[in-house]
CHARMM-style PDB file with segment names, atoms N, HN, CA, C and O in Angstrom:
ATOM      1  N   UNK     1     -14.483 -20.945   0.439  1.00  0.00      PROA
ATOM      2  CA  UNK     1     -14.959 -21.648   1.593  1.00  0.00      PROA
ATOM      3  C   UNK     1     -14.692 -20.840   2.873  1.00  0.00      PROA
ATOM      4  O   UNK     1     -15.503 -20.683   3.786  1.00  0.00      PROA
ATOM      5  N   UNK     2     -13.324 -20.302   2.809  1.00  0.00      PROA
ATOM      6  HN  UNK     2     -12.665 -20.430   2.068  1.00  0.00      PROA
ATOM      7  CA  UNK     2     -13.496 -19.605   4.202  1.00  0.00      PROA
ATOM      8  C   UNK     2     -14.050 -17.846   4.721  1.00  0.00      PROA
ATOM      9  O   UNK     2     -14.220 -17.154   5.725  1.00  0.00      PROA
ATOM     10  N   UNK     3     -14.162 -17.805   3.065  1.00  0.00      PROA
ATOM     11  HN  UNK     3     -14.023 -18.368   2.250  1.00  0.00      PROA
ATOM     12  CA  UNK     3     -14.954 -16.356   3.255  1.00  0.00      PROA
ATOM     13  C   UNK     3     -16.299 -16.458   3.931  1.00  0.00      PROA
ATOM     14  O   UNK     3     -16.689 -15.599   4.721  1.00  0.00      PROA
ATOM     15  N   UNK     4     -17.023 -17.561   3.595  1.00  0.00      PROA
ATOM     16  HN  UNK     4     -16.706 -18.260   2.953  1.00  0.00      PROA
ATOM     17  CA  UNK     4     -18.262 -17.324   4.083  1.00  0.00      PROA
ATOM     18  C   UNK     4     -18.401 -18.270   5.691  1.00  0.00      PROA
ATOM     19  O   UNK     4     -19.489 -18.238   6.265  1.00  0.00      PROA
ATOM     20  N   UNK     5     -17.082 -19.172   6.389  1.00  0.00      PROA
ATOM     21  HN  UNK     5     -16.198 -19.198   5.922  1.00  0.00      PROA
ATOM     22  CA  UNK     5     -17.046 -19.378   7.139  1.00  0.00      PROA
ATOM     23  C   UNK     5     -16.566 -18.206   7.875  1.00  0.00      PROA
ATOM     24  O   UNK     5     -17.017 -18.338   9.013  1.00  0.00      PROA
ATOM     25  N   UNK     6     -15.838 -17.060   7.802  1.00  0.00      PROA
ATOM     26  HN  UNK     6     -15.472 -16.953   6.877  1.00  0.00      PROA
ATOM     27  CA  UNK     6     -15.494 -15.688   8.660  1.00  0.00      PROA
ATOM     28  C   UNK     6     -16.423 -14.575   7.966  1.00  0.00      PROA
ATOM     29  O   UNK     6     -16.091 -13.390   8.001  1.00  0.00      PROA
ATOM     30  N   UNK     7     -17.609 -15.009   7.330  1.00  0.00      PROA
ATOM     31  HN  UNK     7     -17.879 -15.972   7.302  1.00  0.00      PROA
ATOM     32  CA  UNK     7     -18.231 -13.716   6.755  1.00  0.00      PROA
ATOM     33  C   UNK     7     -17.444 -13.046   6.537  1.00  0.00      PROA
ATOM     34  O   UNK     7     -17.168 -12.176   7.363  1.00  0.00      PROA
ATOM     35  N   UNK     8     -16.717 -13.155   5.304  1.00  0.00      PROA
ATOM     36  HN  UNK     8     -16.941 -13.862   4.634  1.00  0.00      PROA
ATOM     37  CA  UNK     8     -15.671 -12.006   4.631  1.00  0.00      PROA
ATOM     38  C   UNK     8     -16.602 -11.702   3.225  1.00  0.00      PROA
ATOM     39  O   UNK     8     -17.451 -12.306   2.570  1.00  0.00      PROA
ATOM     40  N   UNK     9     -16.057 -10.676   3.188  1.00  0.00      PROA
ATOM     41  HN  UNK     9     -15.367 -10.186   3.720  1.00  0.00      PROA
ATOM     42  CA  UNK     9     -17.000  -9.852   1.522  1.00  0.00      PROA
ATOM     43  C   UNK     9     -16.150 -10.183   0.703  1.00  0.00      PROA
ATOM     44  O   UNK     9     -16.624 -10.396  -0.413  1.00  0.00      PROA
ATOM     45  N   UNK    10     -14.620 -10.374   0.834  1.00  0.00      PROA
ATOM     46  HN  UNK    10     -14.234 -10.202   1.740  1.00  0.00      PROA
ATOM     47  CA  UNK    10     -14.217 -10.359  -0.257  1.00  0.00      PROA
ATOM     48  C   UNK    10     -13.263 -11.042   0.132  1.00  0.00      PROA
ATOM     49  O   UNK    10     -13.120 -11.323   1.322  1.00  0.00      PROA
ATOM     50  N   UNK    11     -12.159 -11.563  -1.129  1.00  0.00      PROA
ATOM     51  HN  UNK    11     -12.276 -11.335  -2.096  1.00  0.00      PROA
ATOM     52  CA  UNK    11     -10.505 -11.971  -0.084  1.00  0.00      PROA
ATOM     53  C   UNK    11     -10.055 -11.522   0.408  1.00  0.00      PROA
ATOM     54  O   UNK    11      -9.695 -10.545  -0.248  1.00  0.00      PROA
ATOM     55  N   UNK    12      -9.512 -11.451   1.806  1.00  0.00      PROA
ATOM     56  HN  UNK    12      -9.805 -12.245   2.339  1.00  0.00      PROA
ATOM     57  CA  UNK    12      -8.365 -10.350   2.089  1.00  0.00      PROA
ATOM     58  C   UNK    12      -6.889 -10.454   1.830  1.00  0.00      PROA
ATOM     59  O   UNK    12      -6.094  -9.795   2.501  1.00  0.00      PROA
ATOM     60  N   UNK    13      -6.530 -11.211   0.936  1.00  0.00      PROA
ATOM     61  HN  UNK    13      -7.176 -11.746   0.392  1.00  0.00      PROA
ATOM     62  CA  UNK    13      -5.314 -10.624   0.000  1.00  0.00      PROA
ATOM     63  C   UNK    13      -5.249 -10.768  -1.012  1.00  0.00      PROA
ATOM     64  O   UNK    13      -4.280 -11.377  -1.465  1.00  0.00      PROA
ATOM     65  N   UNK    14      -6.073 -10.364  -1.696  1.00  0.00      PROA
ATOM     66  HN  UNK    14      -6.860  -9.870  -1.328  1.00  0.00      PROA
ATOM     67  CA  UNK    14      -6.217 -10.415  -3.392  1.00  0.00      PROA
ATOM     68  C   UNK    14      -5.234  -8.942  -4.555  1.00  0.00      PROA
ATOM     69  O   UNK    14      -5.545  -7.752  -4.619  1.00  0.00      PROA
ATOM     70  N   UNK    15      -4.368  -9.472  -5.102  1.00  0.00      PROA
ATOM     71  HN  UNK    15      -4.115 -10.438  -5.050  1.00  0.00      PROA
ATOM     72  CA  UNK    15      -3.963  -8.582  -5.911  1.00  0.00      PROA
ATOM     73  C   UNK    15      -4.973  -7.112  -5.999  1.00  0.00      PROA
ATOM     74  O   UNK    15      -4.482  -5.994  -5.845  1.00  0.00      PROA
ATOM     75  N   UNK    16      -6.299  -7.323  -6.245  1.00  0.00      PROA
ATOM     76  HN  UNK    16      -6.698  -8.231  -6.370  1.00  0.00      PROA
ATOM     77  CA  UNK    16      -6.679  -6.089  -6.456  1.00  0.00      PROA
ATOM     78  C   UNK    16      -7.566  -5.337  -5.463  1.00  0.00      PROA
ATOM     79  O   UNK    16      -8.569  -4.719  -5.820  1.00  0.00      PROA
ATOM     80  N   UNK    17      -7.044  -5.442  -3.895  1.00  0.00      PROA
ATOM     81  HN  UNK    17      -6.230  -5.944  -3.605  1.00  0.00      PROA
ATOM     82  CA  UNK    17      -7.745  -4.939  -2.663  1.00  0.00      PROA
ATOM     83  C   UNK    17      -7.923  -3.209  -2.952  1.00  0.00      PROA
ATOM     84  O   UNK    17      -8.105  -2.856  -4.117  1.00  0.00      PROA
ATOM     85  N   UNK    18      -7.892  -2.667  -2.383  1.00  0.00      PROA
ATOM     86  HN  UNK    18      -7.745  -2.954  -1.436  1.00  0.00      PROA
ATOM     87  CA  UNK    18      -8.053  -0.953  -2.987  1.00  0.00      PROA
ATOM     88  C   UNK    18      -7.361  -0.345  -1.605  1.00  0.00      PROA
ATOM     89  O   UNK    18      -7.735  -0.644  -0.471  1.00  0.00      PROA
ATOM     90  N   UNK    19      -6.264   0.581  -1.928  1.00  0.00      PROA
ATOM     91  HN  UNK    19      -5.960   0.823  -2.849  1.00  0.00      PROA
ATOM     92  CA  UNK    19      -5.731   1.120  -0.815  1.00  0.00      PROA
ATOM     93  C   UNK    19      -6.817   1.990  -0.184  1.00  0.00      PROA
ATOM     94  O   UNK    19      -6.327   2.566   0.787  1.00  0.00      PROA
ATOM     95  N   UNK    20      -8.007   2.285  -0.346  1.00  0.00      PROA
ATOM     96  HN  UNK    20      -8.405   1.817  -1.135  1.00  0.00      PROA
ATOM     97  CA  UNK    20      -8.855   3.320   0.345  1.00  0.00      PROA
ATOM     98  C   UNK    20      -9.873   1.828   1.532  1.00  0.00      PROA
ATOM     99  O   UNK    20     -10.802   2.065   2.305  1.00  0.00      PROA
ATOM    100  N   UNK    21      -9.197   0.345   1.224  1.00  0.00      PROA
ATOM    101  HN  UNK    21      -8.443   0.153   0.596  1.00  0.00      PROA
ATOM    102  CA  UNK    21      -9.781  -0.570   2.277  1.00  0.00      PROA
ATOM    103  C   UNK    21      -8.435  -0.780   3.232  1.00  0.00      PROA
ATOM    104  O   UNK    21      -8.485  -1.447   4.266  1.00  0.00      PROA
ATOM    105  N   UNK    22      -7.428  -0.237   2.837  1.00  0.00      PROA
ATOM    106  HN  UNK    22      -7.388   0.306   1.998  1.00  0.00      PROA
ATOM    107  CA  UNK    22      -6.590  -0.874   3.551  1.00  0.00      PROA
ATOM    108  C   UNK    22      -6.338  -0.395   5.665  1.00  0.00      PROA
ATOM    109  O   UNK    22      -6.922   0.518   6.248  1.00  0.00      PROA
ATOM    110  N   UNK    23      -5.609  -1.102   6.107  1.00  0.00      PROA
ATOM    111  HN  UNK    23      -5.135  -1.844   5.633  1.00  0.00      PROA
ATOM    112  CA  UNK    23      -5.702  -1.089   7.584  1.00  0.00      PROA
ATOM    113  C   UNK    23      -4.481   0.162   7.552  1.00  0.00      PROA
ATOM    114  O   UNK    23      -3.327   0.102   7.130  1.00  0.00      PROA
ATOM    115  N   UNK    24      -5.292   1.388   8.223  1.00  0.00      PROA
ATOM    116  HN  UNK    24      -6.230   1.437   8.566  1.00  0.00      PROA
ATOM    117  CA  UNK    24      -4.252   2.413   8.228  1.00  0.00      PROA
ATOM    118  C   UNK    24      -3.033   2.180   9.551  1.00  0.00      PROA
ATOM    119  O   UNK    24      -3.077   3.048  10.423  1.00  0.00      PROA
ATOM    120  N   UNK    25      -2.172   1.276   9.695  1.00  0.00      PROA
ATOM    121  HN  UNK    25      -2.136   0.571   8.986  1.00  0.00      PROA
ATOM    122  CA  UNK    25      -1.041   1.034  10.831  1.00  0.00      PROA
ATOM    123  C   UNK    25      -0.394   2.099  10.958  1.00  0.00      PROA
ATOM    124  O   UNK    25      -0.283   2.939  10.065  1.00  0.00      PROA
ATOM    125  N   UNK    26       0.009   2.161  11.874  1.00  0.00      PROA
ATOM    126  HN  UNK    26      -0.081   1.478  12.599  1.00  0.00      PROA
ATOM    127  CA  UNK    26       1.703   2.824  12.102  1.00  0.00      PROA
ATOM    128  C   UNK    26       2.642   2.754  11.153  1.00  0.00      PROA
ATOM    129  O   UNK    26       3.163   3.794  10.751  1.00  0.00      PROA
ATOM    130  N   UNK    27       2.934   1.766  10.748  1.00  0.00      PROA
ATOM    131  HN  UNK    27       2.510   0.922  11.075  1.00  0.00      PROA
ATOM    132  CA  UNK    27       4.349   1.086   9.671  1.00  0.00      PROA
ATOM    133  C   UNK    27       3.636   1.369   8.610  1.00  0.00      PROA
ATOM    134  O   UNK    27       4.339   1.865   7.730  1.00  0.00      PROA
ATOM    135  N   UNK    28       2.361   1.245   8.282  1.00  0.00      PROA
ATOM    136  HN  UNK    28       1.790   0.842   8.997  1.00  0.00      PROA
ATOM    137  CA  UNK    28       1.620   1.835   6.717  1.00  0.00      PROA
ATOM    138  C   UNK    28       1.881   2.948   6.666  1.00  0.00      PROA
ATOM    139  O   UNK    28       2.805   3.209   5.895  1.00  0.00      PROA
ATOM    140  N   UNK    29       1.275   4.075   7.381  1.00  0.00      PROA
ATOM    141  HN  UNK    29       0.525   3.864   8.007  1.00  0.00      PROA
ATOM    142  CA  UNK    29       1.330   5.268   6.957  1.00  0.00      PROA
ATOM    143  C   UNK    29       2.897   6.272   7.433  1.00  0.00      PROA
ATOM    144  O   UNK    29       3.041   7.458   7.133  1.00  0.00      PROA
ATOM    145  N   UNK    30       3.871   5.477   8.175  1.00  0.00      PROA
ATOM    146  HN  UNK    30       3.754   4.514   8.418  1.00  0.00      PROA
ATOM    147  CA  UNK    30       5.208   6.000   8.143  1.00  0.00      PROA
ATOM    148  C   UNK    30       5.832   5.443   6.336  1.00  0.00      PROA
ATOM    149  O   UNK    30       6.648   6.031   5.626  1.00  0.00      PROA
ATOM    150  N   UNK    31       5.300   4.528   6.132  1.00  0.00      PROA
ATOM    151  HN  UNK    31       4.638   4.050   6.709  1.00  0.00      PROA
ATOM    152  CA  UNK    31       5.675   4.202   5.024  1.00  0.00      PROA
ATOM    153  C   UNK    31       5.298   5.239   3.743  1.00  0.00      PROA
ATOM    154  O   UNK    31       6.107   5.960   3.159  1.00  0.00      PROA
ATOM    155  N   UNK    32       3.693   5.107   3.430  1.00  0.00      PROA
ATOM    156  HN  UNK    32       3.036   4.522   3.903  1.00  0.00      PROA
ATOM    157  CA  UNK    32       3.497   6.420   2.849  1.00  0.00      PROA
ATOM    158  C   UNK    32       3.726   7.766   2.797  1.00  0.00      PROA
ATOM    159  O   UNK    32       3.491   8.490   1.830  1.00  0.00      PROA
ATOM    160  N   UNK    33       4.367   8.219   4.262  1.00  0.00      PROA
ATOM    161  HN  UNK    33       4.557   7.631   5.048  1.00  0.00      PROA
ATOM    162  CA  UNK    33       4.847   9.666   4.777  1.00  0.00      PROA
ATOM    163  C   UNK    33       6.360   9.574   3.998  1.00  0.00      PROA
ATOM    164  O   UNK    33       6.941  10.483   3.406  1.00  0.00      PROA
ATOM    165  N   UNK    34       6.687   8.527   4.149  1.00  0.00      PROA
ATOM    166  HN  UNK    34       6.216   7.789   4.630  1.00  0.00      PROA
ATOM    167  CA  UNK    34       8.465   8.381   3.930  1.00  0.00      PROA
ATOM    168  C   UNK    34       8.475   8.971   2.073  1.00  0.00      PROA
ATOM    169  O   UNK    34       8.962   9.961   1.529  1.00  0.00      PROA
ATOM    170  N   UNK    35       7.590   7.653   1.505  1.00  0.00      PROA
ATOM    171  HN  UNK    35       7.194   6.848   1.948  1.00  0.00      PROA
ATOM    172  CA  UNK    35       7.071   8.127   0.007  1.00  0.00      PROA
ATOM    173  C   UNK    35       6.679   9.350  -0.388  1.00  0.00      PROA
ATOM    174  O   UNK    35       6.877   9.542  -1.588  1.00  0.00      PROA
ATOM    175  N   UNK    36       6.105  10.404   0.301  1.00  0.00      PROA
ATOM    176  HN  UNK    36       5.944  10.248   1.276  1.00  0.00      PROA
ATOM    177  CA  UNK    36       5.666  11.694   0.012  1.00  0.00      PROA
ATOM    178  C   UNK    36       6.607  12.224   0.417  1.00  0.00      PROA
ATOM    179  O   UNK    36       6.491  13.436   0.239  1.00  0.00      PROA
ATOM    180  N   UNK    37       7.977  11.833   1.123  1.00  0.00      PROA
ATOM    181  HN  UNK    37       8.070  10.848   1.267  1.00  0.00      PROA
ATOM    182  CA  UNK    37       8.716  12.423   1.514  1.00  0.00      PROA
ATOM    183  C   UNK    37       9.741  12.816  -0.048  1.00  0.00      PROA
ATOM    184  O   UNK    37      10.083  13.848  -0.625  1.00  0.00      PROA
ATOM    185  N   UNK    38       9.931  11.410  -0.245  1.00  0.00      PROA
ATOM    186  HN  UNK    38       9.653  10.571   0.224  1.00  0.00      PROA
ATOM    187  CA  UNK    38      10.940  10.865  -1.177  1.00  0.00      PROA
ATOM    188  C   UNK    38      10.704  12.048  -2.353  1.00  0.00      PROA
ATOM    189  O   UNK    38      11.506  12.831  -2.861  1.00  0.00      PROA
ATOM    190  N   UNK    39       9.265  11.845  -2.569  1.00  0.00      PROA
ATOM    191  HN  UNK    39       8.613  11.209  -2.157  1.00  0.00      PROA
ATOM    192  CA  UNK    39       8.396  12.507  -3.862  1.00  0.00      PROA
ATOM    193  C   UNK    39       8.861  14.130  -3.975  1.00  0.00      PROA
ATOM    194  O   UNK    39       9.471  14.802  -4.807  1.00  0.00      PROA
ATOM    195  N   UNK    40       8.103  14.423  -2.415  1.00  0.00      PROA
ATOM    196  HN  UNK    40       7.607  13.877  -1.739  1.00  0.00      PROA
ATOM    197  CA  UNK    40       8.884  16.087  -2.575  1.00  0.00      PROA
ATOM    198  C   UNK    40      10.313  16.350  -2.529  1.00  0.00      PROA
ATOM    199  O   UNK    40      10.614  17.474  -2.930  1.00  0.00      PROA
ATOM    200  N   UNK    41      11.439  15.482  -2.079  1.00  0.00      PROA
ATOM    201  HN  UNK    41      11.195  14.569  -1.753  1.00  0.00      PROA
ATOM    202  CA  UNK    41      12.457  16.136  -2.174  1.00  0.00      PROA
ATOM    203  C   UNK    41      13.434  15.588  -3.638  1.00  0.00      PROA
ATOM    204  O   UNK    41      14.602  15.874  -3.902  1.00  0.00      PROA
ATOM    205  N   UNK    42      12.746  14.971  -4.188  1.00  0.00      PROA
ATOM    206  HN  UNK    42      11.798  14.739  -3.973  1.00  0.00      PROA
ATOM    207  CA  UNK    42      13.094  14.365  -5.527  1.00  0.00      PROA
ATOM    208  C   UNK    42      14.245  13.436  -5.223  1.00  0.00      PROA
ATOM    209  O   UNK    42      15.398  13.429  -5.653  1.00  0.00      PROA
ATOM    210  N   UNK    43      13.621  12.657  -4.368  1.00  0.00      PROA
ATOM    211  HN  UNK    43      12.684  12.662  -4.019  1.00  0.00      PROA
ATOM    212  CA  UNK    43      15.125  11.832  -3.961  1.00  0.00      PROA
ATOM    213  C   UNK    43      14.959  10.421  -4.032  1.00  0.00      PROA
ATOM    214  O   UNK    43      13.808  10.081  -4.304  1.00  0.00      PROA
ATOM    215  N   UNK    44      15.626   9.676  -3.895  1.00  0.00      PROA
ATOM    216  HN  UNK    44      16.561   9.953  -3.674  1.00  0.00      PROA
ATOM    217  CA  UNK    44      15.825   8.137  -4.342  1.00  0.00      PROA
ATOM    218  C   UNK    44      15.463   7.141  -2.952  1.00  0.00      PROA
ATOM    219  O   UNK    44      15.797   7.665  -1.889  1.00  0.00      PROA
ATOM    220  N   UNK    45      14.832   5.795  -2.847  1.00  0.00      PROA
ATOM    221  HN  UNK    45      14.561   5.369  -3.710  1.00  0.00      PROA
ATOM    222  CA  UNK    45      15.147   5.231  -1.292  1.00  0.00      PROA
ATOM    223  C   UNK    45      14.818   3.748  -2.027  1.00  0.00      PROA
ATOM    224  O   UNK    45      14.837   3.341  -3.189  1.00  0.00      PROA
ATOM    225  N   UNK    46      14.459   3.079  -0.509  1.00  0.00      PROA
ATOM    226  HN  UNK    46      14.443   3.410   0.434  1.00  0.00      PROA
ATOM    227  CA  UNK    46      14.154   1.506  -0.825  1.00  0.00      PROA
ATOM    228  C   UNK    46      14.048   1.350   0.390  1.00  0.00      PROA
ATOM    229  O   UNK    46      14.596   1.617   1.459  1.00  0.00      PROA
ATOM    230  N   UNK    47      12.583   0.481  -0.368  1.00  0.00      PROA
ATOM    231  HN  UNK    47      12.138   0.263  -1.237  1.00  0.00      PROA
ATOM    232  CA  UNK    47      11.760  -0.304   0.606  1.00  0.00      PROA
ATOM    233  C   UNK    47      11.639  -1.485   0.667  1.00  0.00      PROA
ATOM    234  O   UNK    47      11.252  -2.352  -0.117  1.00  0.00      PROA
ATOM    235  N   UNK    48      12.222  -1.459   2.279  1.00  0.00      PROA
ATOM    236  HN  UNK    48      12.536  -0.755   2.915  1.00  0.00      PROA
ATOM    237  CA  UNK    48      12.313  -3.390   2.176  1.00  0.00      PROA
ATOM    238  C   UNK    48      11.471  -4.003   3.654  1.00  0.00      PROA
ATOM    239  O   UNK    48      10.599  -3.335   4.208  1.00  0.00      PROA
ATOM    240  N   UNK    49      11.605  -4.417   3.803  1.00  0.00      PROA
ATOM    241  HN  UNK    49      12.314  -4.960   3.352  1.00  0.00      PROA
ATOM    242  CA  UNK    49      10.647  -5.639   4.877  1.00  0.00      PROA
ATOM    243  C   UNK    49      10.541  -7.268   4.359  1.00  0.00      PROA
ATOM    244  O   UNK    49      10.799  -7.691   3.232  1.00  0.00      PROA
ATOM    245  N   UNK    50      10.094  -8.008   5.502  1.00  0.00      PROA
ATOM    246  HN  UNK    50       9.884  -7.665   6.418  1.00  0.00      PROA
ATOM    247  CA  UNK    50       9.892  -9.236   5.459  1.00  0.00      PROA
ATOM    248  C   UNK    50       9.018  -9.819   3.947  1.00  0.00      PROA
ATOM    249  O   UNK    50       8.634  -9.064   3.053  1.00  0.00      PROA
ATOM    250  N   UNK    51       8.902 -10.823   3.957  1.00  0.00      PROA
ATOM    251  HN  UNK    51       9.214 -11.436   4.683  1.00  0.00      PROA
ATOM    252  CA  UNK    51       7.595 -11.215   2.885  1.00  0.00      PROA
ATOM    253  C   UNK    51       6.373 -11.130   3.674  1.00  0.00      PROA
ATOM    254  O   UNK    51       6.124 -11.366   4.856  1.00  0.00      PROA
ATOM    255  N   UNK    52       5.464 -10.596   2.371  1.00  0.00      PROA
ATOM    256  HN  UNK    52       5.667 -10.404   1.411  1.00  0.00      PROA
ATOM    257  CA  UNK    52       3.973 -10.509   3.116  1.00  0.00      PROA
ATOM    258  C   UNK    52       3.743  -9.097   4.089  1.00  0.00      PROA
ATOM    259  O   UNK    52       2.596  -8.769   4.395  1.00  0.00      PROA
ATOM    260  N   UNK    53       4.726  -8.432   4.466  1.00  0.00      PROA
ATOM    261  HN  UNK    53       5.658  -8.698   4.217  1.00  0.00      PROA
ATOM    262  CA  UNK    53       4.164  -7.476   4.743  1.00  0.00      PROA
ATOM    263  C   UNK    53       3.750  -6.221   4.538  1.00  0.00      PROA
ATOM    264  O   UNK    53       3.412  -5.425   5.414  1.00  0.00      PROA
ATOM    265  N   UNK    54       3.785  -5.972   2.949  1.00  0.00      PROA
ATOM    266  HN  UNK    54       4.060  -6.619   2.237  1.00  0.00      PROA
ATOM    267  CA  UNK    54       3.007  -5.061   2.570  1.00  0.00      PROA
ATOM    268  C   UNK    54       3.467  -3.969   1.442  1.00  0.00      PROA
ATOM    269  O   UNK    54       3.028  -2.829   1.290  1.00  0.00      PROA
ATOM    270  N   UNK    55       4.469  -4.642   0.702  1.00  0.00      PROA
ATOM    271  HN  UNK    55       4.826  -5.568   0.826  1.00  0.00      PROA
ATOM    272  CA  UNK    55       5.228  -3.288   0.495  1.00  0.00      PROA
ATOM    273  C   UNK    55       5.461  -3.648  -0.952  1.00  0.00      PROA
ATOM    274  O   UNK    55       6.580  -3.612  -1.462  1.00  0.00      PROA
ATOM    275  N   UNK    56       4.437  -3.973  -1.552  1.00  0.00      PROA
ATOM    276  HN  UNK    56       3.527  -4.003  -1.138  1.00  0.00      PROA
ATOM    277  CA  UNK    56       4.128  -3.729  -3.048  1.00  0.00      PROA
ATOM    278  C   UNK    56       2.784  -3.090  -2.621  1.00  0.00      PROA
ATOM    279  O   UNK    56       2.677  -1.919  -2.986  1.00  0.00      PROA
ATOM    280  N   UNK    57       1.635  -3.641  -1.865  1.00  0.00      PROA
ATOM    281  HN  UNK    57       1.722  -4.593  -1.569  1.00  0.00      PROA
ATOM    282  CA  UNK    57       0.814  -2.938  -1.715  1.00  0.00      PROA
ATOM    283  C   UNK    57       0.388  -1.338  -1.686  1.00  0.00      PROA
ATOM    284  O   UNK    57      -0.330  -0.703  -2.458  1.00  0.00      PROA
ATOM    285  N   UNK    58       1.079  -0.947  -0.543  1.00  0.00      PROA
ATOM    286  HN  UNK    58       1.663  -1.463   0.084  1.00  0.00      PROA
ATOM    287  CA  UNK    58       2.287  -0.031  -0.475  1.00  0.00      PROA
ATOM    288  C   UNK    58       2.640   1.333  -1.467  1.00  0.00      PROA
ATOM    289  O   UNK    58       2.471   2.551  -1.531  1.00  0.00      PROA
ATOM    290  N   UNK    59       3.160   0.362  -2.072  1.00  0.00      PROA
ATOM    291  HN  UNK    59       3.297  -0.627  -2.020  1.00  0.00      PROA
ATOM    292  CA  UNK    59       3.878   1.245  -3.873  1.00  0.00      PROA
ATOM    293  C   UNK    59       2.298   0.905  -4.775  1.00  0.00      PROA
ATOM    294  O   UNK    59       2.076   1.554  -5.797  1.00  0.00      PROA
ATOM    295  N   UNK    60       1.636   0.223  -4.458  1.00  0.00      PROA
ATOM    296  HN  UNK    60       1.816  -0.304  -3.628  1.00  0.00      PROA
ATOM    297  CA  UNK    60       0.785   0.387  -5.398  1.00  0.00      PROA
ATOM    298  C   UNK    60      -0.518   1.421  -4.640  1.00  0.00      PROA
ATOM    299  O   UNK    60      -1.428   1.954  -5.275  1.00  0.00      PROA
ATOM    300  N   UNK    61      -0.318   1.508  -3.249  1.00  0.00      PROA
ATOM    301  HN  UNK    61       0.421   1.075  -2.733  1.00  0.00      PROA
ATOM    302  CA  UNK    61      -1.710   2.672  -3.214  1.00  0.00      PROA
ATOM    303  C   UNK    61      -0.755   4.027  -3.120  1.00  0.00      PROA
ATOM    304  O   UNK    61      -1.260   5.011  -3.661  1.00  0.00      PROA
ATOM    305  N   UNK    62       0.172   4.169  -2.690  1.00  0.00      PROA
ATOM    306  HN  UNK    62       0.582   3.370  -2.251  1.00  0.00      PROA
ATOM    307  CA  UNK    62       1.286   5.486  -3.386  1.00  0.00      PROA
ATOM    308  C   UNK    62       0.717   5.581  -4.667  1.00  0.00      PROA
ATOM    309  O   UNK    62      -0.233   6.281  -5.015  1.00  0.00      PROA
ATOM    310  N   UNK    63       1.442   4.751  -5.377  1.00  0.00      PROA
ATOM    311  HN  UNK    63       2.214   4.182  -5.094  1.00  0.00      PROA
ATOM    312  CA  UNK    63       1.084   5.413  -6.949  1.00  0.00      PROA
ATOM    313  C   UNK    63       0.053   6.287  -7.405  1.00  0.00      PROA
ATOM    314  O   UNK    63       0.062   7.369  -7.991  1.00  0.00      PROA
ATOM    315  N   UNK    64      -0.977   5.407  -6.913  1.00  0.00      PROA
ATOM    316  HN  UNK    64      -0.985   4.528  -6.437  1.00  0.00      PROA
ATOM    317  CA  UNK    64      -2.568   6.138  -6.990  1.00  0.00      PROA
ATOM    318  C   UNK    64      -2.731   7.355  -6.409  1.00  0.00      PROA
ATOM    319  O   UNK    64      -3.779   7.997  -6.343  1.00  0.00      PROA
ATOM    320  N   UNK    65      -1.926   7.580  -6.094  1.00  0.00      PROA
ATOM    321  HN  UNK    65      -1.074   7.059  -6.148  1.00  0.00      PROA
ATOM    322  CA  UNK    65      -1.941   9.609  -5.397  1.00  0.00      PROA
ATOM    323  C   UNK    65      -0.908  10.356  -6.184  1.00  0.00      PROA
ATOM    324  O   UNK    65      -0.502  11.499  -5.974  1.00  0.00      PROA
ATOM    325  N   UNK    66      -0.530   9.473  -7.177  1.00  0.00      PROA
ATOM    326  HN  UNK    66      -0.859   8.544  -7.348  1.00  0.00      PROA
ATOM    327  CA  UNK    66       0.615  10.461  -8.158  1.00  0.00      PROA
ATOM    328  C   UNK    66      -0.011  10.842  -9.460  1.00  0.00      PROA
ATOM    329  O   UNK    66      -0.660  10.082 -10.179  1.00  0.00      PROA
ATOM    330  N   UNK    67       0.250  12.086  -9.682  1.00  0.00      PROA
ATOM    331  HN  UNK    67       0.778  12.703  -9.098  1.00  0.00      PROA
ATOM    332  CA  UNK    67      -0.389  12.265 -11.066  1.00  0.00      PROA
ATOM    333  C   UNK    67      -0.045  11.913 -12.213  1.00  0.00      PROA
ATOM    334  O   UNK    67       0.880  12.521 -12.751  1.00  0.00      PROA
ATOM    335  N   UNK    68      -0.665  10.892 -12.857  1.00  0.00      PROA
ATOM    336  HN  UNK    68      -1.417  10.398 -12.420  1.00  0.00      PROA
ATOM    337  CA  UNK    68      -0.515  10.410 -13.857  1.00  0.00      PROA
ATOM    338  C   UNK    68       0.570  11.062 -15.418  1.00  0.00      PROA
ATOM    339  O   UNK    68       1.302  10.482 -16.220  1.00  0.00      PROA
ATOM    340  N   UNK    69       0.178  12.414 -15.242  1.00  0.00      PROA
ATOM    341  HN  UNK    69      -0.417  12.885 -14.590  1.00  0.00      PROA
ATOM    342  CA  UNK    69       0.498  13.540 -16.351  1.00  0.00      PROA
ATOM    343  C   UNK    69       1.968  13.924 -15.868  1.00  0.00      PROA
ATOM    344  O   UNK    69       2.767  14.315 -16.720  1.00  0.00      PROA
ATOM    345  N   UNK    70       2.389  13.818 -14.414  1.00  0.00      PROA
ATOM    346  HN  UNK    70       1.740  13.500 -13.722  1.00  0.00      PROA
ATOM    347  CA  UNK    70       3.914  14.427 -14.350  1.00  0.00      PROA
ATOM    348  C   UNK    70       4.471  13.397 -13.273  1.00  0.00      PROA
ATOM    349  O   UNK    70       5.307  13.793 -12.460  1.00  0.00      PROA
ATOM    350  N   UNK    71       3.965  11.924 -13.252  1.00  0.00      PROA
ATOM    351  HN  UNK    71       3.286  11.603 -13.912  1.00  0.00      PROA
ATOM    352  CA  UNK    71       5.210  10.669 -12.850  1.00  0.00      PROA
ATOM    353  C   UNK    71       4.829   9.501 -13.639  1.00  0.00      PROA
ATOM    354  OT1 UNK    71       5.498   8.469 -13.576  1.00  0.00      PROA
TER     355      UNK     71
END
């Protein structure tokens, strides 16, 4: 009902949104920088924030830039 009352295409928070739709923020992509950080120096962290703001999302469009064959 309210997709087509805000002309939305799709849900906007549905388990399976695609990180290549997501809103590139400030706090998004320090987040992903931090992750490529983590990645190259082979090091350990944790990510935390409020509820709802983003940070399974997050780890799930990270992932998708890791190669399957060596993580």
């Amino acid at each position: 009902m309210y997709k087509s009352f805000y002309s939305l295409a799709r849900e906007p928070f549905s388990k399976d949104l695609r990180p290549q739709d997501a809103f590139l923020s400030t706090d998004y992509r320090g987040a992903l920088n931090a992750l490529t950080y983590l990645q190259k120096s082979k090091g350990m962290g944790l990510l935390t924030g409020d509820p709802g703001v983003g940070k399974t999302f997050t780890l799930r469009a990270f992932k998708e830039t890791l190669n399957p064959s060596l993580y």
